[in-house]
Biotite code that builds the C-alpha atoms (Angstrom):
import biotite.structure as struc

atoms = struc.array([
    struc.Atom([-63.620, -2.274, -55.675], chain_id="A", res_id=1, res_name="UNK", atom_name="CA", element="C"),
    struc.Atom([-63.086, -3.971, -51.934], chain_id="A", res_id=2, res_name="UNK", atom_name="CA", element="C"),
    struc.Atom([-65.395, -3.011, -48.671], chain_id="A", res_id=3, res_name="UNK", atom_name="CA", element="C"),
    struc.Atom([-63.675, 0.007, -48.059], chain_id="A", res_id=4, res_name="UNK", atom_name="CA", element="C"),
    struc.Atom([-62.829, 1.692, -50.685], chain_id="A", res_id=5, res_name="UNK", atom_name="CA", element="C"),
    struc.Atom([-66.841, 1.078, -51.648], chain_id="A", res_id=6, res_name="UNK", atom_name="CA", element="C"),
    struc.Atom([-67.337, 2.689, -48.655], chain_id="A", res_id=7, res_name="UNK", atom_name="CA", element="C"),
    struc.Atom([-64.658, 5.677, -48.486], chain_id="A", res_id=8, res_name="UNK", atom_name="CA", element="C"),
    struc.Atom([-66.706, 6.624, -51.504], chain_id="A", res_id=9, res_name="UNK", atom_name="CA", element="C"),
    struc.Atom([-70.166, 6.311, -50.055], chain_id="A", res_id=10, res_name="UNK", atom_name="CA", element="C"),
    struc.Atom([-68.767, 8.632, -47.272], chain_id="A", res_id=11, res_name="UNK", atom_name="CA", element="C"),
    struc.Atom([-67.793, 11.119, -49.534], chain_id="A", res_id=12, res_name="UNK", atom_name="CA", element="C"),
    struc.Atom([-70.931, 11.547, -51.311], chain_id="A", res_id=13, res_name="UNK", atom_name="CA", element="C"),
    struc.Atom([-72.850, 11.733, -47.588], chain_id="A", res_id=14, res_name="UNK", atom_name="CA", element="C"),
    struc.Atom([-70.536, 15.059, -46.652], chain_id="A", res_id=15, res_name="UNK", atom_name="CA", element="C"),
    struc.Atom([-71.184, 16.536, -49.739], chain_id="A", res_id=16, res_name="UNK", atom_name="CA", element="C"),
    struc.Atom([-75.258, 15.590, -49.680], chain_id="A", res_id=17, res_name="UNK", atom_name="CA", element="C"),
    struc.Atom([-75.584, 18.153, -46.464], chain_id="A", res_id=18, res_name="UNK", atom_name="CA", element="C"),
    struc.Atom([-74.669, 21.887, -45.329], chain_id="A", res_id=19, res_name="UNK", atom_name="CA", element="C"),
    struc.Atom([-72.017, 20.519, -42.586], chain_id="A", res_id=20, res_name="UNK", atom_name="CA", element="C"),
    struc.Atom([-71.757, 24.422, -41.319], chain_id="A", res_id=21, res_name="UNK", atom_name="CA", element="C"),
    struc.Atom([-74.827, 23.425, -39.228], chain_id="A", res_id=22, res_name="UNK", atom_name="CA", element="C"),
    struc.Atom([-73.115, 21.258, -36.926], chain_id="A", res_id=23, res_name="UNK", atom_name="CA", element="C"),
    struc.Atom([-70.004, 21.978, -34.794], chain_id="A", res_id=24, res_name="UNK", atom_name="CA", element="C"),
    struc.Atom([-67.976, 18.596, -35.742], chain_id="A", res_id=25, res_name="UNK", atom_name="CA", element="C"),
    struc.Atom([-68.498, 15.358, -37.831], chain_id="A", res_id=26, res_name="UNK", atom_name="CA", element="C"),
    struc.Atom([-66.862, 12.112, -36.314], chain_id="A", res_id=27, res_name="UNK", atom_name="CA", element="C"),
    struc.Atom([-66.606, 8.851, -38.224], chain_id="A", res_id=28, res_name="UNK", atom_name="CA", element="C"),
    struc.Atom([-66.606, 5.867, -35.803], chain_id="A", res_id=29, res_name="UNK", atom_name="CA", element="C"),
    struc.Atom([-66.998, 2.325, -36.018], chain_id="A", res_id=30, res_name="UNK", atom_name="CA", element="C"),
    struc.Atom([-65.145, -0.030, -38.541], chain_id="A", res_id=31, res_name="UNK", atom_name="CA", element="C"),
    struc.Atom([-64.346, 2.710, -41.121], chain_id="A", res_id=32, res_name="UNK", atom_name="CA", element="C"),
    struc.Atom([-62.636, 4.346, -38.389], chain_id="A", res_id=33, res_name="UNK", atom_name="CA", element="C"),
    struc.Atom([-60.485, 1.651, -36.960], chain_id="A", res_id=34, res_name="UNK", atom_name="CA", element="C"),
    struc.Atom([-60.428, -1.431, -38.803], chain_id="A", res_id=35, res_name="UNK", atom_name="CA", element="C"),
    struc.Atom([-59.986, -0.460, -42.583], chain_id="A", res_id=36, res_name="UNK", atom_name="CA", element="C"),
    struc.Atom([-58.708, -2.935, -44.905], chain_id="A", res_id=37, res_name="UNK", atom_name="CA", element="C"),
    struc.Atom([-58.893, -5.802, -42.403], chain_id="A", res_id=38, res_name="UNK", atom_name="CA", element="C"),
    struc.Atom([-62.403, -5.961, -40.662], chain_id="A", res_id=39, res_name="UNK", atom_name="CA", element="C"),
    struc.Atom([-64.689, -3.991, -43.386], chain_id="A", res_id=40, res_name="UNK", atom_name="CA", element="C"),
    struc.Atom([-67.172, -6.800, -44.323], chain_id="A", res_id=41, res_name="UNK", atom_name="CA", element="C"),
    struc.Atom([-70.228, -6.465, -46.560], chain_id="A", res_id=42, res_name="UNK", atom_name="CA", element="C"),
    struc.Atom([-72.345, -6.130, -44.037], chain_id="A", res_id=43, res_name="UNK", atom_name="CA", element="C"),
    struc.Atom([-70.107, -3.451, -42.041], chain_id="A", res_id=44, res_name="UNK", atom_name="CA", element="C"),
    struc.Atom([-72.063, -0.184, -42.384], chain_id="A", res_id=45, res_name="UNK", atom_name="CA", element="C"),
    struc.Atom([-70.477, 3.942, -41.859], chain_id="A", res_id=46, res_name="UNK", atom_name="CA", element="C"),
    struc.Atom([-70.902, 4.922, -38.476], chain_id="A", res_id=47, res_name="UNK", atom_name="CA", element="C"),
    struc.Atom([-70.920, 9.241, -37.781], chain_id="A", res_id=48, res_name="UNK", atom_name="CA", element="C"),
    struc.Atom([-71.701, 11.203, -35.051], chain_id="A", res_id=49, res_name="UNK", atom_name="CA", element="C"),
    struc.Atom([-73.105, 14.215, -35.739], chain_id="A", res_id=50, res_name="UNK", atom_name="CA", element="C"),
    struc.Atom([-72.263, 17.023, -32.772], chain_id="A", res_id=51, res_name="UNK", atom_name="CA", element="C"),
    struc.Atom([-75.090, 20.348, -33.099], chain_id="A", res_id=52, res_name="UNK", atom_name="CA", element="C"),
    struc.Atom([-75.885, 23.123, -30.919], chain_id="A", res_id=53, res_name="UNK", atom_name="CA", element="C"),
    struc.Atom([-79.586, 23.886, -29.862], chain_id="A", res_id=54, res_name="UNK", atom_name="CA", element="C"),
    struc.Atom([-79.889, 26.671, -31.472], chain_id="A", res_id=55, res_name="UNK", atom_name="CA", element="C"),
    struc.Atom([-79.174, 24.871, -34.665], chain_id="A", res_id=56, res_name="UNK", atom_name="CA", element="C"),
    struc.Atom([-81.338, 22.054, -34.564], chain_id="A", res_id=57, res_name="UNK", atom_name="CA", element="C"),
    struc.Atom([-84.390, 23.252, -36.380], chain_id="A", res_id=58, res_name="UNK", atom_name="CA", element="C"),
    struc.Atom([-81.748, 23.484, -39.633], chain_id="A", res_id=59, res_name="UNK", atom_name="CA", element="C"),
    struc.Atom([-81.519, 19.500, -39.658], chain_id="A", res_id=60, res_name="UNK", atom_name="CA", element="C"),
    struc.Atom([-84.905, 19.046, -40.444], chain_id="A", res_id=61, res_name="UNK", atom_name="CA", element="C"),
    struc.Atom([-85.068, 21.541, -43.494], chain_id="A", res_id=62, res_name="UNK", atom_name="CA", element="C"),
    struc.Atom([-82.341, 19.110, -45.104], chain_id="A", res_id=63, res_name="UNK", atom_name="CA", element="C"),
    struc.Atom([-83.513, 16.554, -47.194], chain_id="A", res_id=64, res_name="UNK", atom_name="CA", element="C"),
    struc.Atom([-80.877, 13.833, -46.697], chain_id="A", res_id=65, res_name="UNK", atom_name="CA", element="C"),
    struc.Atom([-81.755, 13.962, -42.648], chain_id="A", res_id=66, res_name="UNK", atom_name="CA", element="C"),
    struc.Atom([-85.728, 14.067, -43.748], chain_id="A", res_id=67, res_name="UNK", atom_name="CA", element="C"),
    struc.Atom([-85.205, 11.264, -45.772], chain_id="A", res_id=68, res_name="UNK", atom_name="CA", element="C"),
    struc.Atom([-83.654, 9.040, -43.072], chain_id="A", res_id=69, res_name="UNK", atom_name="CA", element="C"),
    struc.Atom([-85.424, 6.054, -41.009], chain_id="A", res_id=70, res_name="UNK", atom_name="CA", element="C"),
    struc.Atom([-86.203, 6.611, -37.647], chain_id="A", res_id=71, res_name="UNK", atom_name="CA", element="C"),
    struc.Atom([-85.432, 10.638, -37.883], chain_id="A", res_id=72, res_name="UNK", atom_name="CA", element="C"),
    struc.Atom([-88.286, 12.811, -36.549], chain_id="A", res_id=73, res_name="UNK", atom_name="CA", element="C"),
    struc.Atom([-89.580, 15.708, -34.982], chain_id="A", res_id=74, res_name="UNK", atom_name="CA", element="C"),
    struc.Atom([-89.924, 14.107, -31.390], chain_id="A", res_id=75, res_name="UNK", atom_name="CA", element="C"),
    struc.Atom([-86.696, 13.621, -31.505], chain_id="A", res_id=76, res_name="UNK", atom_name="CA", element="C"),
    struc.Atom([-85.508, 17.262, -32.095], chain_id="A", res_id=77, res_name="UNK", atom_name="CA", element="C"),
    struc.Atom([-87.884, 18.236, -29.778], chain_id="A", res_id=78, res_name="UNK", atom_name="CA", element="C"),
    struc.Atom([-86.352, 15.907, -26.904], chain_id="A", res_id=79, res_name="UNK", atom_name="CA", element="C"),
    struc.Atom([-83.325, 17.506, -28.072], chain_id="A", res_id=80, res_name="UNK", atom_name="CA", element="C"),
    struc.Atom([-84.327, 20.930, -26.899], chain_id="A", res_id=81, res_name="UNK", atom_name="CA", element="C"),
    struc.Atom([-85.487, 19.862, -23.931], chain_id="A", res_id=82, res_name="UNK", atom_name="CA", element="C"),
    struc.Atom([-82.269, 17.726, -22.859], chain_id="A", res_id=83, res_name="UNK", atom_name="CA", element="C"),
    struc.Atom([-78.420, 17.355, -23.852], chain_id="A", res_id=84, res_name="UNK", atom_name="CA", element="C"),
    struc.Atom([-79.282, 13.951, -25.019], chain_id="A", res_id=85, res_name="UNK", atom_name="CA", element="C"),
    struc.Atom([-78.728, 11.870, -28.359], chain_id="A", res_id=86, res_name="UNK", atom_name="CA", element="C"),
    struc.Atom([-80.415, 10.017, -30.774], chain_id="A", res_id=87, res_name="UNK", atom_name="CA", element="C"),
    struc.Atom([-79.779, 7.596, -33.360], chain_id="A", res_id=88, res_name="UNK", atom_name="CA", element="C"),
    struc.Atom([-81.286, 7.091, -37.274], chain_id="A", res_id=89, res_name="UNK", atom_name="CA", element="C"),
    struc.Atom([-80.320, 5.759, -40.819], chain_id="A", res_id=90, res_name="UNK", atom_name="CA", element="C"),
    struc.Atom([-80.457, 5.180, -44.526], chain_id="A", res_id=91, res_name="UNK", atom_name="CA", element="C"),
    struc.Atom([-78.685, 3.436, -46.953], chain_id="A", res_id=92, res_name="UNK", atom_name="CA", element="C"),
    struc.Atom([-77.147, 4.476, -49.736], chain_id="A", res_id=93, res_name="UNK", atom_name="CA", element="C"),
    struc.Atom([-75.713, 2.328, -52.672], chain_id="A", res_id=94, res_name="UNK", atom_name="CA", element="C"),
    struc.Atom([-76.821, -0.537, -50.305], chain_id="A", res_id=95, res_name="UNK", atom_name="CA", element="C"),
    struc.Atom([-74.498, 0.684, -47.468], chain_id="A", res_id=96, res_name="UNK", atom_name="CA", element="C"),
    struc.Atom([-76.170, 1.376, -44.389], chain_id="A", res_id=97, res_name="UNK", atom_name="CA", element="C"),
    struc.Atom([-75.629, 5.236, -42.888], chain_id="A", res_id=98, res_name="UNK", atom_name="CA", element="C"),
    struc.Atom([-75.733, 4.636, -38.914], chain_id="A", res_id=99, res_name="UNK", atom_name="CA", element="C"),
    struc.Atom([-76.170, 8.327, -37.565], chain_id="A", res_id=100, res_name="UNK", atom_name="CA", element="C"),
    struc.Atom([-75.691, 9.983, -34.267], chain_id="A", res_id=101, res_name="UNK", atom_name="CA", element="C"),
    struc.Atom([-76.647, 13.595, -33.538], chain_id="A", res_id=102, res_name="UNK", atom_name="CA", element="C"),
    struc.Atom([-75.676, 14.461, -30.174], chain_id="A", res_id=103, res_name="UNK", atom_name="CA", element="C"),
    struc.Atom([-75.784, 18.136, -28.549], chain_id="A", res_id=104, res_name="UNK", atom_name="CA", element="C"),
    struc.Atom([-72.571, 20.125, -28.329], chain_id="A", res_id=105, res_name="UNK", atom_name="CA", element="C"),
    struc.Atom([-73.276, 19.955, -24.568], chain_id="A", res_id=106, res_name="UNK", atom_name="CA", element="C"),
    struc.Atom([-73.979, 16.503, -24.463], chain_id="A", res_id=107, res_name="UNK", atom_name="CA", element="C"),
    struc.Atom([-70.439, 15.730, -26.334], chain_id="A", res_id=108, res_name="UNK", atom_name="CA", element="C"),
    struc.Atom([-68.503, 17.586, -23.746], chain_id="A", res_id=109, res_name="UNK", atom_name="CA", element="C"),
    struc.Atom([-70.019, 16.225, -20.463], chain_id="A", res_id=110, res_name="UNK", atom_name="CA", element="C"),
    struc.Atom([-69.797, 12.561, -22.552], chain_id="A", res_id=111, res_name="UNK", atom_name="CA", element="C"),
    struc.Atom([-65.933, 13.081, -22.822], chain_id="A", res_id=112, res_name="UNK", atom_name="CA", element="C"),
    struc.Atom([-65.861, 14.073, -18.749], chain_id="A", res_id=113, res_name="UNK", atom_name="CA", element="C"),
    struc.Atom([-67.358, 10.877, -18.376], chain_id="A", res_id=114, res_name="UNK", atom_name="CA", element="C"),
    struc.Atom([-70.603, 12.232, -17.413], chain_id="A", res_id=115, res_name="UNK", atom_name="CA", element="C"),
    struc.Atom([-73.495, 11.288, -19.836], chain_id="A", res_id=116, res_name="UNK", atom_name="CA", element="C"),
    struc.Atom([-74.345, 7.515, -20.504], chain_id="A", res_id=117, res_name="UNK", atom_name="CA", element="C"),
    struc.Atom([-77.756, 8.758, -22.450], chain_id="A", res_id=118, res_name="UNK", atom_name="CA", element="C"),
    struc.Atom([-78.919, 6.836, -25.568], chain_id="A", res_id=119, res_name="UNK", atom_name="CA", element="C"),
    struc.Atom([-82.154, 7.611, -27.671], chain_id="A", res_id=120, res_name="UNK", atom_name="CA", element="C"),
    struc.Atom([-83.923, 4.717, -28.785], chain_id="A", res_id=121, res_name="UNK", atom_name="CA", element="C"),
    struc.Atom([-87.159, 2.832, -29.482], chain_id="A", res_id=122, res_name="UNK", atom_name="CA", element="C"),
    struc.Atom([-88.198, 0.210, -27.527], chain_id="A", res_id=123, res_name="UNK", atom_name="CA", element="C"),
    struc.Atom([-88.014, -2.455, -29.570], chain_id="A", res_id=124, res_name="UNK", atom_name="CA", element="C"),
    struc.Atom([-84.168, -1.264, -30.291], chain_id="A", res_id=125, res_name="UNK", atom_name="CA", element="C"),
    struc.Atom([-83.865, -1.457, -26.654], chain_id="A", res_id=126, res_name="UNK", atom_name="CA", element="C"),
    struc.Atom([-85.361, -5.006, -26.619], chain_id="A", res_id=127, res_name="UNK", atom_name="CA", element="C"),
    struc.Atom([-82.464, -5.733, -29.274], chain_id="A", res_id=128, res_name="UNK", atom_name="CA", element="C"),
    struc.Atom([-79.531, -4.084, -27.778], chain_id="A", res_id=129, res_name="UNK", atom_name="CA", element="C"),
    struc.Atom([-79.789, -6.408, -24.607], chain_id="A", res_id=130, res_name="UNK", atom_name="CA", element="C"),
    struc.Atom([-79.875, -9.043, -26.740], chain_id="A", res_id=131, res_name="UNK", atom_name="CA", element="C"),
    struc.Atom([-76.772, -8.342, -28.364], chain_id="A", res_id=132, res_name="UNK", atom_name="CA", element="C"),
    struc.Atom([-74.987, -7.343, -25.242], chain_id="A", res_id=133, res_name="UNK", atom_name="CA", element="C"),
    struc.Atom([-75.792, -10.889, -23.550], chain_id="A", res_id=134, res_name="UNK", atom_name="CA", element="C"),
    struc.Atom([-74.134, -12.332, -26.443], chain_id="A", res_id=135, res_name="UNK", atom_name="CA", element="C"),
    struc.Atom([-70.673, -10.523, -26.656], chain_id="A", res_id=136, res_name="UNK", atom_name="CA", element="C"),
    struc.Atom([-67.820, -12.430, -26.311], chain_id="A", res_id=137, res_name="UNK", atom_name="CA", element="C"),
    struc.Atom([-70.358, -15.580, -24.816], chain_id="A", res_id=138, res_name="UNK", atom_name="CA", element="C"),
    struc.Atom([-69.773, -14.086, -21.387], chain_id="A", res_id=139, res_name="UNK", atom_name="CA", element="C"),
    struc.Atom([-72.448, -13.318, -18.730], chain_id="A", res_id=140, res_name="UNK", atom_name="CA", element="C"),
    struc.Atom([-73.141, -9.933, -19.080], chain_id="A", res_id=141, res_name="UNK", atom_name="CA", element="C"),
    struc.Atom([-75.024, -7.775, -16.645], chain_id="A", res_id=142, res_name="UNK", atom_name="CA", element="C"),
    struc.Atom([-75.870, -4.049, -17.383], chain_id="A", res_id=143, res_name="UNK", atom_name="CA", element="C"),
    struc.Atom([-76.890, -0.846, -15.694], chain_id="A", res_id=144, res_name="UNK", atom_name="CA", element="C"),
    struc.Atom([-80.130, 0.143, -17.569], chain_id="A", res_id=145, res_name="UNK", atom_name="CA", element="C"),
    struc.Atom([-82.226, 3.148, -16.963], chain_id="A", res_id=146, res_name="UNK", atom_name="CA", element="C"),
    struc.Atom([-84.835, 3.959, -19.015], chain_id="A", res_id=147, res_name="UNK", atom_name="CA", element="C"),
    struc.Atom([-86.826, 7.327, -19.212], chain_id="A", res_id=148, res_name="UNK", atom_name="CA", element="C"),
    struc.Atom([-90.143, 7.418, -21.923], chain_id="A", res_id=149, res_name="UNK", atom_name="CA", element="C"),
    struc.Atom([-90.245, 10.864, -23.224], chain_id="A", res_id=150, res_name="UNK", atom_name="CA", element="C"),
    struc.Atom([-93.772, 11.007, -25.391], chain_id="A", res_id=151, res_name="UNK", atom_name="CA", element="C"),
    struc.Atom([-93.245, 8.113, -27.761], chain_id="A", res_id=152, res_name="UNK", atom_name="CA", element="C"),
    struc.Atom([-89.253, 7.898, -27.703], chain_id="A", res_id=153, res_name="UNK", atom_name="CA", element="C"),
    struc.Atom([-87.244, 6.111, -24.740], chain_id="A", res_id=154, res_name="UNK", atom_name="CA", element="C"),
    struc.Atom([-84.295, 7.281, -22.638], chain_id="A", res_id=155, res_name="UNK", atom_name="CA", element="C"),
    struc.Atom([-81.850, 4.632, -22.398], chain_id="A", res_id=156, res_name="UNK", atom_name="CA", element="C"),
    struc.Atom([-78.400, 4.631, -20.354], chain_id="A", res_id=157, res_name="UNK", atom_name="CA", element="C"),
    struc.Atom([-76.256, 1.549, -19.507], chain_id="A", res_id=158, res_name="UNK", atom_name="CA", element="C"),
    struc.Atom([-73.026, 0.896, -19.059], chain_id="A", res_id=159, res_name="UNK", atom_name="CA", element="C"),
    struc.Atom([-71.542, -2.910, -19.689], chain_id="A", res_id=160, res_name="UNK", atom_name="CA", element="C"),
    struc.Atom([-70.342, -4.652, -17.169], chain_id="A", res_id=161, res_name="UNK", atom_name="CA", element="C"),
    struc.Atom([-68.906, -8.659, -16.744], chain_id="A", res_id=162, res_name="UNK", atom_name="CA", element="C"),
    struc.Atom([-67.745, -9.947, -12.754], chain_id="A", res_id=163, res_name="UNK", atom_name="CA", element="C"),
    struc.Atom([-67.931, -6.726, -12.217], chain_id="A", res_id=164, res_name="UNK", atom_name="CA", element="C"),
    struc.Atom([-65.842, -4.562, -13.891], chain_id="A", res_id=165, res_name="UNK", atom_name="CA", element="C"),
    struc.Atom([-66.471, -2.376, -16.271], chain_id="A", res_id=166, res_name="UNK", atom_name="CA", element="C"),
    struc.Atom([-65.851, -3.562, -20.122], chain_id="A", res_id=167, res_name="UNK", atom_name="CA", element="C"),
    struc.Atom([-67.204, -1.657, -22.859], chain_id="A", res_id=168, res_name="UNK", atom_name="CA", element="C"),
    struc.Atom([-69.225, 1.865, -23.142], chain_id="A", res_id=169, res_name="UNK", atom_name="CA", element="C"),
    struc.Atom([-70.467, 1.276, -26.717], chain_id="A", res_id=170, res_name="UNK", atom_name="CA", element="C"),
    struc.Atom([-69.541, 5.501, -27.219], chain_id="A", res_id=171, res_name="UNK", atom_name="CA", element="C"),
    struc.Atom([-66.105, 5.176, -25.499], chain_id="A", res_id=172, res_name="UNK", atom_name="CA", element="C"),
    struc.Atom([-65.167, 2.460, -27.397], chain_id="A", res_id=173, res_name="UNK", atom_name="CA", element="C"),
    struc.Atom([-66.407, 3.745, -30.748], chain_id="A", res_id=174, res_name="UNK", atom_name="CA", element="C"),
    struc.Atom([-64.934, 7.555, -29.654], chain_id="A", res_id=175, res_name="UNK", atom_name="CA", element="C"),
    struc.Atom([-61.565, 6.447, -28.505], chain_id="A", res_id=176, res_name="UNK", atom_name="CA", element="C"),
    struc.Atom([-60.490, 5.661, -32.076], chain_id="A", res_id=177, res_name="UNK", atom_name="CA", element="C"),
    struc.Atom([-62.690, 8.097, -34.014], chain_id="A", res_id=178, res_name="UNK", atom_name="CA", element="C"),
    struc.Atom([-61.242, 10.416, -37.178], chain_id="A", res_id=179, res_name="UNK", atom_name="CA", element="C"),
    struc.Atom([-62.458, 13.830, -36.866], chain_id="A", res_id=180, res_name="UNK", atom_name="CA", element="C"),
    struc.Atom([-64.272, 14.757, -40.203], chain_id="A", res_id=181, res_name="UNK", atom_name="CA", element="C"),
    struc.Atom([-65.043, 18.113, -39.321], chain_id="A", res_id=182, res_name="UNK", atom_name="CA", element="C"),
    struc.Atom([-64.710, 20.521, -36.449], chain_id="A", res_id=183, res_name="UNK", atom_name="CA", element="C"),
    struc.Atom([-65.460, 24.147, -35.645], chain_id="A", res_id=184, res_name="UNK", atom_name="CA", element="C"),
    struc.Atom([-62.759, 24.266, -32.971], chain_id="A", res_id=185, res_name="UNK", atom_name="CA", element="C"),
    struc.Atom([-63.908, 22.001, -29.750], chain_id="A", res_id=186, res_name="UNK", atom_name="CA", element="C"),
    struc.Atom([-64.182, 18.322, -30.991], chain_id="A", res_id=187, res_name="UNK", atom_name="CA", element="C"),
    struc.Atom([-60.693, 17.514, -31.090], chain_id="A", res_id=188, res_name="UNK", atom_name="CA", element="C"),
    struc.Atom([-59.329, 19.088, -27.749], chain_id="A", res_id=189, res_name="UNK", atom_name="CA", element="C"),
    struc.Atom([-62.699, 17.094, -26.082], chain_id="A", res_id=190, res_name="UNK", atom_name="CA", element="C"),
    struc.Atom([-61.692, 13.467, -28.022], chain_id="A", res_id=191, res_name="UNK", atom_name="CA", element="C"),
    struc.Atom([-58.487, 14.237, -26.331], chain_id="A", res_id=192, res_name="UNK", atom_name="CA", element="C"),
    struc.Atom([-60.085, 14.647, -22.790], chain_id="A", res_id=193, res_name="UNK", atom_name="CA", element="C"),
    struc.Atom([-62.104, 11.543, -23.120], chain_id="A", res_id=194, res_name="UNK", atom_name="CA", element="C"),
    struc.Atom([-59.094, 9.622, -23.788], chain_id="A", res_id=195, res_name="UNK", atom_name="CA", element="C"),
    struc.Atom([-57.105, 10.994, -20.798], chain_id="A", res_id=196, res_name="UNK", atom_name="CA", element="C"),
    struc.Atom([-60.280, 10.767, -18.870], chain_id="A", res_id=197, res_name="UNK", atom_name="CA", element="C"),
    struc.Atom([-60.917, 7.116, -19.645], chain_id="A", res_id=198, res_name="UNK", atom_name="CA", element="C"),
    struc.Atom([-56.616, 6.567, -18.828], chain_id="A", res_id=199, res_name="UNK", atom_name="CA", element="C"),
    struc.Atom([-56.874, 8.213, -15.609], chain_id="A", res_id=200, res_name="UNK", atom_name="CA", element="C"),
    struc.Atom([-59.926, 6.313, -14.427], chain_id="A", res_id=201, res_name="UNK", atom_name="CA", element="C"),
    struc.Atom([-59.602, 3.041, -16.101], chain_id="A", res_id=202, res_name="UNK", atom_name="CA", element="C"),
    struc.Atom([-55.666, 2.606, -16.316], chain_id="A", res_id=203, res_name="UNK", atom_name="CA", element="C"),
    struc.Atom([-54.865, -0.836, -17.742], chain_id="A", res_id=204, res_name="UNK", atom_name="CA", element="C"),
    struc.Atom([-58.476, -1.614, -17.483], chain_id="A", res_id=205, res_name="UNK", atom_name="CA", element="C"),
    struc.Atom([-59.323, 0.547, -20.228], chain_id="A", res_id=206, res_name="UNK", atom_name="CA", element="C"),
    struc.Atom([-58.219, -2.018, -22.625], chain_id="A", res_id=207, res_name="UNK", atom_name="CA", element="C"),
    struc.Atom([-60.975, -3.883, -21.897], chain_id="A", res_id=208, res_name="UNK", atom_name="CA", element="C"),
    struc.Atom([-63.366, -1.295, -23.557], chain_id="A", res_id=209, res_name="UNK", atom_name="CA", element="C"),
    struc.Atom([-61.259, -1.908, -27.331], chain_id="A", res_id=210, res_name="UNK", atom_name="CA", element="C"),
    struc.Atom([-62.491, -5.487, -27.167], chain_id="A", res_id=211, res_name="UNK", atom_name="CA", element="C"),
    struc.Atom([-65.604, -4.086, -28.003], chain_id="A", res_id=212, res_name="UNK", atom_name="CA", element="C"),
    struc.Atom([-64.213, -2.487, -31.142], chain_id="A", res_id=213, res_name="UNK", atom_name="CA", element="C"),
    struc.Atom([-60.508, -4.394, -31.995], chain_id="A", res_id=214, res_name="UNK", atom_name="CA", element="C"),
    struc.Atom([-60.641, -7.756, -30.991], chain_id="A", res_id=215, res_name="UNK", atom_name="CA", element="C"),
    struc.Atom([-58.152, -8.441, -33.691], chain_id="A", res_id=216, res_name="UNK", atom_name="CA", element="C"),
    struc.Atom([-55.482, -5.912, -32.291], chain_id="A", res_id=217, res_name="UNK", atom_name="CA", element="C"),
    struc.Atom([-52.518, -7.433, -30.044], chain_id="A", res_id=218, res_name="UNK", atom_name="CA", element="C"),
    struc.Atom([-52.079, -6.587, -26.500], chain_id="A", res_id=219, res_name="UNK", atom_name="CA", element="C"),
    struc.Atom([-49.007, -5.079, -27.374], chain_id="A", res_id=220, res_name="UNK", atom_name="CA", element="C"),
    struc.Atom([-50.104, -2.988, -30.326], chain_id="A", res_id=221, res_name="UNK", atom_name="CA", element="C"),
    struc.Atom([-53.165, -1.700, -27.512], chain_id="A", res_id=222, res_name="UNK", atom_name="CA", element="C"),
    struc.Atom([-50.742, -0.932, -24.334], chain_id="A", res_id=223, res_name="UNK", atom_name="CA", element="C"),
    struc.Atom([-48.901, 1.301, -27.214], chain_id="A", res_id=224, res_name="UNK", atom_name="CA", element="C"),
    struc.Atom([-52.317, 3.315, -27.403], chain_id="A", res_id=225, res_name="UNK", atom_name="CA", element="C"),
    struc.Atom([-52.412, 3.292, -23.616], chain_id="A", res_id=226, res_name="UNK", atom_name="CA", element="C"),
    struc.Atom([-48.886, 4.336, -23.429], chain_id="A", res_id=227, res_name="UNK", atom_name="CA", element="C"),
    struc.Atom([-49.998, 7.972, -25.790], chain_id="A", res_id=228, res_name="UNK", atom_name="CA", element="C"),
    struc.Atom([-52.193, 8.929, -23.217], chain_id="A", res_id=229, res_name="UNK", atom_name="CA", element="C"),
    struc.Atom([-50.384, 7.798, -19.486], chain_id="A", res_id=230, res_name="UNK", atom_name="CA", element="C"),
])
């Protein structure tokens, strides 16, 4: 069996190891989402973001495949009901690492007005992602950071810039090509915004935020994705 069909399968057995009722829409990102059959790797892990409303939060942690997941915790939920914020956690399963967002329903909408930048994090992931974002594409990097502690967790929001301009929002990037896995009615006509959102502001520009995601794609093959939303 090759990387992604291991993985198609793996993804398969996560929607069916959870009541997805509780959330309002199920987005796969990453790799699985944009680059399968040509950049799934071994190491490439299944990337979903998980969009909840408030009200609905205290479900998640009476489900056994979210209790069972690194990193996932009360705090967490509780920042949740404080803020429209998100968070991130995972497990693996059949050795595939699970990367999972939750995100509030609110928090999704003003993300695809381009008006939240918010990551939940610990520290020492915060310590990490800099690292990694210094490295990309062995270009200077500079980034907006602003961190906020909430008890022990850390409110993190950056974008990525180089000279000056604006190249990759690790959600926009990730969002732009996501494949809706489940939606109670609002996910799709909001992935739609973002993308006309991210047109209207970044025009051409917003090519330089697939780099993040398809290096591999042609300039061509990317101004015909532009071209969709103009």
């Amino acid at each position: 069996m090759n990387e992604t069909d291991k993985r198609l399968e793996v993804l398969n057995k996560v929607l069916l190891a959870f009541d997805q009722s509780v959330f309002e829409g199920i987005v796969l990102t990453g790799s699985l989402s944009f680059g399968q059959y040509y950049s799934i790797k071994k190491t490439s892990d299944i990337d979903l973001l998980f969009i909840i409303k408030k009200k609905n939060l205290r479900k998640l942690s009476k489900q056994d495949f979210f209790k069972n997941a690194e990193f996932f915790c009360d705090d967490k939920l509780k920042l949740m009901r404080n803020f429209d914020a998100l968070f991130w956690c995972d497990q693996f399963i059949n050795n595939v690492k699970i990367n999972m967002g939750f995100c509030t329903l609110n928090y999704f909408k003003e993300f695809c007005n381009l008006r939240a930048r918010k990551w939940i994090g610990s520290k020492e992931n915060k310590i990490i992602r800099k690292k990694i974002l210094k490295t990309i594409n062995n270009k200077t990097v500079n980034s907006n950071y602003l961190i906020k502690k909430y008890k022990k967790l850390y409110l993190l929001t950056f974008d990525l810039y180089i000279k000056c301009e604006l190249v990759s929002n690790p959600l926009f990037s990730n969002l732009f090509f996501a494949k809706i896995l489940y939606d109670k009615g609002e996910i799709k006509n909001n992935l739609i915004k973002l993308k006309e959102n991210l047109i209207k502001k970044y025009g051409k520009n917003t090519l330089n935020l697939f780099d993040y995601v398809m290096p591999k794609l042609s300039l061509s093959i990317k101004e015909k994705i532009i071209e969709q939303f103009s």
